[in-house]
Backbone as CSV, one residue per row, in Angstrom:
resi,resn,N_x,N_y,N_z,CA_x,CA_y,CA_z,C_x,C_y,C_z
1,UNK,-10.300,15.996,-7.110,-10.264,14.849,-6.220,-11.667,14.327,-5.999
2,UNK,-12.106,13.069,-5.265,-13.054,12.527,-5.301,-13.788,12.875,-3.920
3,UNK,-15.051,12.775,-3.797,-15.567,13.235,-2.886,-16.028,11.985,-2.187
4,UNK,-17.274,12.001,-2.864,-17.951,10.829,-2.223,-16.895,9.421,-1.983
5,UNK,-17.782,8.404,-1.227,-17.769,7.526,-0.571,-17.222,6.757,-1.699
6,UNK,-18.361,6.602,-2.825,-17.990,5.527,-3.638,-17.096,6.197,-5.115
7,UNK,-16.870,7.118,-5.046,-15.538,7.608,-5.930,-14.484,7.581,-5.707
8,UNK,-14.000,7.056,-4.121,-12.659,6.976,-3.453,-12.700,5.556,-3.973
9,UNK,-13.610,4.875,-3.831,-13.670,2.693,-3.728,-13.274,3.207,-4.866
10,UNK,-13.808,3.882,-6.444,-13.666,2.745,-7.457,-12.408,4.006,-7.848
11,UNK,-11.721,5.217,-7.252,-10.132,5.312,-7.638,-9.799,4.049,-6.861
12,UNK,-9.581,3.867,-5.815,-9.072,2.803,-4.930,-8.848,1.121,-5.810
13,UNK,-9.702,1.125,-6.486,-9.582,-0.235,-7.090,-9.071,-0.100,-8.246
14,UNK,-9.478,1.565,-9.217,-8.727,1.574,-9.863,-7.165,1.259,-10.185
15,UNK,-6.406,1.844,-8.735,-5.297,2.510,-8.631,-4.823,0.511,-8.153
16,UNK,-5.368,-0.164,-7.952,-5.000,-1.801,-7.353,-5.495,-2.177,-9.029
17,UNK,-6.038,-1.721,-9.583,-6.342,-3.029,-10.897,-4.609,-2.437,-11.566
18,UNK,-4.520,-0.994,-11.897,-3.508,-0.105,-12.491,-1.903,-0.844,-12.091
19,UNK,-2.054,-0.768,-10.287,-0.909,-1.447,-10.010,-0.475,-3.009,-10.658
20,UNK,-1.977,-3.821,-10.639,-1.103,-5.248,-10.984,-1.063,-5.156,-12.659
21,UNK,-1.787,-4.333,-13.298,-0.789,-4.020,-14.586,0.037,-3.916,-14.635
22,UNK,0.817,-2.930,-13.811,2.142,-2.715,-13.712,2.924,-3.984,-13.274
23,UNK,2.979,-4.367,-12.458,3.151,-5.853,-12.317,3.305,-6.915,-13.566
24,UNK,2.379,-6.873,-14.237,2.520,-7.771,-15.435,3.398,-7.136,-16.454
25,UNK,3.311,-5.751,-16.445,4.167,-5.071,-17.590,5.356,-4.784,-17.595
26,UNK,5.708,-4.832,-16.092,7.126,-4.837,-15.774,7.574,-5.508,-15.021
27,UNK,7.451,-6.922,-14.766,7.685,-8.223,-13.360,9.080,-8.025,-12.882
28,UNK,10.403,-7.300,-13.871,11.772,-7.340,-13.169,11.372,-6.324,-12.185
29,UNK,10.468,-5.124,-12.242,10.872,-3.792,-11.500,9.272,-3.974,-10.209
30,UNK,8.016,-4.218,-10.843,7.200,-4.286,-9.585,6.966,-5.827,-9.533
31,UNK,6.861,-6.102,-8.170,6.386,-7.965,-7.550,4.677,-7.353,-6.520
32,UNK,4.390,-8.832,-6.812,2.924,-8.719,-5.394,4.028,-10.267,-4.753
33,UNK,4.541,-10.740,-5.031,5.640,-11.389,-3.632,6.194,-10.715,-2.990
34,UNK,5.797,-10.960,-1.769,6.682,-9.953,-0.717,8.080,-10.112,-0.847
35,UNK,8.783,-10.974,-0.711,10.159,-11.461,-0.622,10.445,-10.938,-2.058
36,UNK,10.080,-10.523,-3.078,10.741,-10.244,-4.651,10.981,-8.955,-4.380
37,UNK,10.010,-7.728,-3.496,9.891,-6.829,-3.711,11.064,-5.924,-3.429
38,UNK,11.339,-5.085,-4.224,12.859,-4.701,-4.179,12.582,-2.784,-3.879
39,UNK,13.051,-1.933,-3.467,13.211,-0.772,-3.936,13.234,0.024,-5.031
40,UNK,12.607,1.279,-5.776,12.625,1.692,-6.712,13.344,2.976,-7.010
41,UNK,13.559,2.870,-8.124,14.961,4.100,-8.141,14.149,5.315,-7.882
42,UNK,15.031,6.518,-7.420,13.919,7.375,-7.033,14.176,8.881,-8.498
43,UNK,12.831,8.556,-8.858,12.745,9.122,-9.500,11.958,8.530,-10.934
44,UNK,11.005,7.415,-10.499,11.455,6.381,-11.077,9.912,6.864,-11.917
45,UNK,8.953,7.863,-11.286,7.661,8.222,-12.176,7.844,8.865,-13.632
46,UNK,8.946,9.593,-13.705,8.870,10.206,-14.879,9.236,9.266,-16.364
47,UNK,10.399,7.938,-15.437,10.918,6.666,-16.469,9.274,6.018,-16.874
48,UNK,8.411,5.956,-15.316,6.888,4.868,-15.902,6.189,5.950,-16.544
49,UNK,6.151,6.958,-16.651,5.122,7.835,-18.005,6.232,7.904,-18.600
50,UNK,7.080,7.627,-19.177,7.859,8.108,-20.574,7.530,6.630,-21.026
51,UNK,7.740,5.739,-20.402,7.155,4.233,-21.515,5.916,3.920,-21.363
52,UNK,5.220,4.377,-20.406,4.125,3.910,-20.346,3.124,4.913,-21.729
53,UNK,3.711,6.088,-21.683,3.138,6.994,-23.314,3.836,6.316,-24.393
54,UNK,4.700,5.738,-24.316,4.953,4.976,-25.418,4.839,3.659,-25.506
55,UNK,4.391,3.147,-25.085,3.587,1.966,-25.003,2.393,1.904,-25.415
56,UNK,1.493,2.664,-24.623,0.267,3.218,-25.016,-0.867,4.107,-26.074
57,UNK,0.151,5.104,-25.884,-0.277,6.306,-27.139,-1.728,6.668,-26.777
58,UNK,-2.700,6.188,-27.151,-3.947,6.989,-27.000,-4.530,7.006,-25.749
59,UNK,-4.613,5.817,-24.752,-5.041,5.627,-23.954,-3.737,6.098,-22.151
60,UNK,-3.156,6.911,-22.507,-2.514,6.890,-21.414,-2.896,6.884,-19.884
61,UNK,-2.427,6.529,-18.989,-2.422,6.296,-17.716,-2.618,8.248,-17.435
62,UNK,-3.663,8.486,-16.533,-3.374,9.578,-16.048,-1.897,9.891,-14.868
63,UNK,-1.631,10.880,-14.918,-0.598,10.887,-13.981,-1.076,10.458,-11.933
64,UNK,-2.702,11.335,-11.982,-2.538,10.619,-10.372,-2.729,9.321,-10.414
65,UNK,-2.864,8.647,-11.115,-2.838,7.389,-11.102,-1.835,6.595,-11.069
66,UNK,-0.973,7.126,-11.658,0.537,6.860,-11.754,1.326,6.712,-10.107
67,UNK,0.525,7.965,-9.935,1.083,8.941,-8.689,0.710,7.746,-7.226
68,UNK,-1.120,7.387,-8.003,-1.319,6.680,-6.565,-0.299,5.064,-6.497
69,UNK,-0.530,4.637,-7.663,-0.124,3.200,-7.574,1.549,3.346,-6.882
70,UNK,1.963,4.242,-7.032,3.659,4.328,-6.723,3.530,4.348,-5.448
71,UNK,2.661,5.398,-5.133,2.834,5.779,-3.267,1.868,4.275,-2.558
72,UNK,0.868,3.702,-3.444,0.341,2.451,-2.333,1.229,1.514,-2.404
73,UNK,2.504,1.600,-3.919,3.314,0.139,-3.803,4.106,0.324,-3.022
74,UNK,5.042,1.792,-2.589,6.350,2.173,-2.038,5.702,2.301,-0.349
75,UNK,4.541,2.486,-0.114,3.826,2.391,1.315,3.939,1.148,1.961
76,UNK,3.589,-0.034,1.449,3.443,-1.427,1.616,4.678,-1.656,2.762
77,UNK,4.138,-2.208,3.512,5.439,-2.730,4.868,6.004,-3.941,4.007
78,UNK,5.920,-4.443,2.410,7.094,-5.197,2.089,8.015,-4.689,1.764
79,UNK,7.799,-3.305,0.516,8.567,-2.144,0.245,9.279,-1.872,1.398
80,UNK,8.591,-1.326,2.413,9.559,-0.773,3.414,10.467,-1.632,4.335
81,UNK,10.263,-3.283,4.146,11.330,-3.898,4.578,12.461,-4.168,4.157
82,UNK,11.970,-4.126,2.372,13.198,-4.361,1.821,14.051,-3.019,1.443
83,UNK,13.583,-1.985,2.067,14.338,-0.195,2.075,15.420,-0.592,3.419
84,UNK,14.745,-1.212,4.683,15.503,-1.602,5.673,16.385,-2.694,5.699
85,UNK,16.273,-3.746,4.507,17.038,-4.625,4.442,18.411,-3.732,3.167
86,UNK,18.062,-3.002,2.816,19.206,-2.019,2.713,19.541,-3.195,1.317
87,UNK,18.459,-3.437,0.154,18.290,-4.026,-1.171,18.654,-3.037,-2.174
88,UNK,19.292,-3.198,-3.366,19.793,-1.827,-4.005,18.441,-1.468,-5.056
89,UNK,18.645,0.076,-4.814,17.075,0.658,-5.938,17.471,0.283,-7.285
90,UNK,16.373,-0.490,-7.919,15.800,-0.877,-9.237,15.623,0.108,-10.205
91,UNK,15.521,-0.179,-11.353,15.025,0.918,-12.494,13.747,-0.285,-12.941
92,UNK,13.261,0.259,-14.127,11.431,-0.707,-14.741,12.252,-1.985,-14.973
93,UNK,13.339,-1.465,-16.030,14.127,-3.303,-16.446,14.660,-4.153,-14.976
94,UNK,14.634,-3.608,-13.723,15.040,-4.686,-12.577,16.069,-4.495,-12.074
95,UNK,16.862,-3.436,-13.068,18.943,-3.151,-12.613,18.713,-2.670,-11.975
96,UNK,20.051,-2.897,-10.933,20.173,-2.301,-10.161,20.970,-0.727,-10.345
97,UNK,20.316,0.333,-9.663,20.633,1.463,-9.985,21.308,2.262,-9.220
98,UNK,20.865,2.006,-7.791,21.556,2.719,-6.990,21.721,2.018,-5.435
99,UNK,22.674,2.400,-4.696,21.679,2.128,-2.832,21.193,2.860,-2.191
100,UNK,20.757,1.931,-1.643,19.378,2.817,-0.665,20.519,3.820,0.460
101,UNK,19.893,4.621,0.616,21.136,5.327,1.716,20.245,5.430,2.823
102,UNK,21.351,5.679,3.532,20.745,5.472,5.430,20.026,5.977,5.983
103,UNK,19.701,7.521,4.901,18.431,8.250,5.661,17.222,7.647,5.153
104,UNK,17.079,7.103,4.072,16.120,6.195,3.596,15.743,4.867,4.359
105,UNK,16.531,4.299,4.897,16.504,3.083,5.687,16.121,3.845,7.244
106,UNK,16.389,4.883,7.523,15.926,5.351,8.989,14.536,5.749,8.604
107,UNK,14.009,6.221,7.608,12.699,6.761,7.343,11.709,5.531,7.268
108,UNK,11.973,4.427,6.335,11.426,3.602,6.242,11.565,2.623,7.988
109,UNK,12.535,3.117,8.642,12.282,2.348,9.852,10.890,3.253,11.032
110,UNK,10.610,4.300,10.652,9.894,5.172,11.131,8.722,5.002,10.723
111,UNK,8.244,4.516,9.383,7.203,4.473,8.747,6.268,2.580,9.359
112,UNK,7.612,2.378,9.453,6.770,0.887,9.373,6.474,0.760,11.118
113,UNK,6.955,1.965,12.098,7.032,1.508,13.444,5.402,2.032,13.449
114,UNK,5.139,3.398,12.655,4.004,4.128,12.496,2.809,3.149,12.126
115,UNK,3.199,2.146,11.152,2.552,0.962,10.561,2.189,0.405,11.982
116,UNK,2.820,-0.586,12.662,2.682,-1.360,13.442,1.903,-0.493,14.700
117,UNK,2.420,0.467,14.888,1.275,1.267,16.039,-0.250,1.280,15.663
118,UNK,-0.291,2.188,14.308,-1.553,1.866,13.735,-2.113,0.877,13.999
119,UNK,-1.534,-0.583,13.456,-2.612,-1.786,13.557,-2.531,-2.521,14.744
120,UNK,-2.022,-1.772,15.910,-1.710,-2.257,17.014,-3.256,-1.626,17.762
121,UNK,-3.415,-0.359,17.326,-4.360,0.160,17.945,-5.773,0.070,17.003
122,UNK,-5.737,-0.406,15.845,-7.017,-1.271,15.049,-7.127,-2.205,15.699
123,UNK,-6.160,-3.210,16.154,-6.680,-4.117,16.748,-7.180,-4.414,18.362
124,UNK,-6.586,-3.473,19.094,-7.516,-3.118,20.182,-8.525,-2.387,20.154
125,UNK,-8.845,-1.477,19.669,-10.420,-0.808,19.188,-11.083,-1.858,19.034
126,UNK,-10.510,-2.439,17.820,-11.865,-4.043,17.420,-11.835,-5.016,18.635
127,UNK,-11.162,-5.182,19.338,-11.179,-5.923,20.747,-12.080,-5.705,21.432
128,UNK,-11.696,-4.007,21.929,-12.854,-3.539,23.047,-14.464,-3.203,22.022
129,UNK,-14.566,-3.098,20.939,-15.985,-3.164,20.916,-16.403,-4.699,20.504
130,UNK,-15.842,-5.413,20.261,-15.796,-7.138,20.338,-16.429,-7.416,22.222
131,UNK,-15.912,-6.993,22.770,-16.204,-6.610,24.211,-17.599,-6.275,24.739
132,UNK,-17.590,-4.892,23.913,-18.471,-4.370,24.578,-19.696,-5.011,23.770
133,UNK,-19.706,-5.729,22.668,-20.858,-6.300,22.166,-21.441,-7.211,22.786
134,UNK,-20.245,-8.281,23.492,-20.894,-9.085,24.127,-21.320,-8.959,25.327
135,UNK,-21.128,-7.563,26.471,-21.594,-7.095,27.409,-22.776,-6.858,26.760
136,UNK,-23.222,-6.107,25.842,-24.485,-5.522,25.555,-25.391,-6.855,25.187
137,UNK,-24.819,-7.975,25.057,-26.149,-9.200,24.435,-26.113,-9.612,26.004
138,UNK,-25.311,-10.041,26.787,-25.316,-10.429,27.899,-26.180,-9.696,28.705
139,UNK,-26.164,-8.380,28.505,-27.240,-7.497,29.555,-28.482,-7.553,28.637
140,UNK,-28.811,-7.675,27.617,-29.984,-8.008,26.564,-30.693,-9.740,27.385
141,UNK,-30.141,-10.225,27.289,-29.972,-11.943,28.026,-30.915,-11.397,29.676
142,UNK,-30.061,-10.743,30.054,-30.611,-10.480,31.393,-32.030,-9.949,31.619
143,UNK,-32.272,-8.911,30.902,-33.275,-8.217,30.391,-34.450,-8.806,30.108
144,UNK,-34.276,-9.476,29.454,-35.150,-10.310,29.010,-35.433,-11.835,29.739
145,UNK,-34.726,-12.032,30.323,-34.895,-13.190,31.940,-35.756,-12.794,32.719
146,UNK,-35.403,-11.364,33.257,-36.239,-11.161,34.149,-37.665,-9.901,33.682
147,UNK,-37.312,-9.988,32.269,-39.029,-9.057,31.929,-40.005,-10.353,31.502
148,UNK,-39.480,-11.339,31.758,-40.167,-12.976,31.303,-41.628,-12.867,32.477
């Protein structure tokens, strides 16, 4: 695994350049439109390395790579809306393969509440030090008024 700072950025961009390959290589099964984005059959890593080695041959996709692009596409609060809009799981060609079942749609309702807390509380953190910055220029302001 990667350690440093800047070996996480360039897996990280890797694993986003990797994904919209996938995207282009398979448009019925992955979308970057939210509204296209459908569910994936589960099980669906071992179908993208069996064509993706045959597609490829020399240059294959490592597997965590495989591994990451699946878990950042199936993470995405579009993925997980359309798990809750209860959309039937896809295979690479786009068929439909299976439905989503209800413990899947309760999980994905858990994940995305986890989502929204998260950036509920990113965005008050960035509030209060948005805050406290401008207390600190304001008392800087003062400071400097009266050391005049």
């Amino acid at each position: 695994m990667s350690n440093s700072i800047r070996q996480r950025q360039r897996r990280a961009e890797r694993t986003r350049d990797f994904l919209k390959e996938l995207t282009q290589r398979y448009p019925a099964c992955f979308s970057s439109q939210r509204d296209a984005i459908r569910p994936l059959e589960i099980g669906i890593e071992k179908a993208l390395r069996a064509a993706l080695d045959h597609d490829d041959g020399d240059q294959a996709a490592p597997n965590w790579l495989i591994r990451q692009a699946l878990a950042r596409y199936t993470r995405s609060p579009a993925y997980l809306n359309a798990i809750i809009a209860g959309h039937e799981r896809i295979n690479l060609q786009g068929e439909a393969v299976e439905a989503v079942t209800e413990s899947a749609i309760n999980r994905a309702h858990e994940q995305r509440a986890e989502q929204k807390q998260r950036s509920a509380e990113r965005k008050r953190q960035k509030a209060e030090e948005a805050e406290a910055r401008k207390r600190q220029e304001k008392l800087s302001q003062l400071a400097e008024r009266f050391n005049q």
